[in-house]
C-alpha positions as CSV (number, residue, x, y, z in Angstrom):
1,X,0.0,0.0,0.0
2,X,2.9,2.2,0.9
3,X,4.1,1.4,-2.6
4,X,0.8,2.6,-4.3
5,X,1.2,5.7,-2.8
6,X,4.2,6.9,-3.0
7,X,4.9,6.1,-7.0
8,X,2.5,8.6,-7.8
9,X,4.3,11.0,-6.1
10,X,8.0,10.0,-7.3
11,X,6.3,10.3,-11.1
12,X,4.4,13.8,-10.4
13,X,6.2,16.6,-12.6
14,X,7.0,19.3,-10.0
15,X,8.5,21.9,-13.0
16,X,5.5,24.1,-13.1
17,X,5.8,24.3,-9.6
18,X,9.5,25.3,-9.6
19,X,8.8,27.2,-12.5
20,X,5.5,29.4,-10.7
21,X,8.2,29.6,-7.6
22,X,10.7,30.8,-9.1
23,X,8.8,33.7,-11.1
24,X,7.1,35.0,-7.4
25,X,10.6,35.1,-6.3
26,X,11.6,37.4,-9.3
27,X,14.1,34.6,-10.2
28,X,15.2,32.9,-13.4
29,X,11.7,30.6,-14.9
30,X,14.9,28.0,-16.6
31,X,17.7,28.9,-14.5
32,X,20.1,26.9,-17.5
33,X,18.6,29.0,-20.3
34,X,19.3,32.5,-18.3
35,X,22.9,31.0,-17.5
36,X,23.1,30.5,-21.0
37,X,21.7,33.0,-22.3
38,X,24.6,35.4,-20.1
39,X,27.2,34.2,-21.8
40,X,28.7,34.3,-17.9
41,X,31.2,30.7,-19.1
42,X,32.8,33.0,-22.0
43,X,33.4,35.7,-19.6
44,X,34.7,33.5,-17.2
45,X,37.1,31.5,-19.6
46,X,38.8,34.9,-20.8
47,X,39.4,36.0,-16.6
48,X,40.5,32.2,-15.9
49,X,43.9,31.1,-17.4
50,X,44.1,28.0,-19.5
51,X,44.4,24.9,-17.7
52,X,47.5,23.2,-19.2
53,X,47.5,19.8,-17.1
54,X,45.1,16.7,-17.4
55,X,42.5,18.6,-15.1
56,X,39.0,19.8,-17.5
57,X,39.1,23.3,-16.4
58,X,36.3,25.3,-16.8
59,X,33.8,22.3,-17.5
């Protein structure tokens, strides 16, 4: 019975939760598409200097 009750909650979609959250909180709706969208990893890579061992860097 436990079972039965808790798959329905594991499946439920929660994003237009987050989503309706988020916008009452003046953040970002898709947090990755306003990271994107802000270019902030090119910025970043120029500031950074190149990694020049085995390591990924900026990832």
């Amino acid at each position: 019975m436990a079972n039965r009750t808790l798959r329905p909650a594991y499946n439920a979609d929660v994003l237009p939760i987050l989503a309706m959250v988020r916008h009452r909180c003046n953040g970002a709706i898709d947090p990755v598409v306003t990271y994107r969208n802000a270019e902030y990893r090119a910025q970043v890579a120029q500031i950074r200097p190149a990694s020049k061992g085995s390591g990924g860097g900026i990832v």
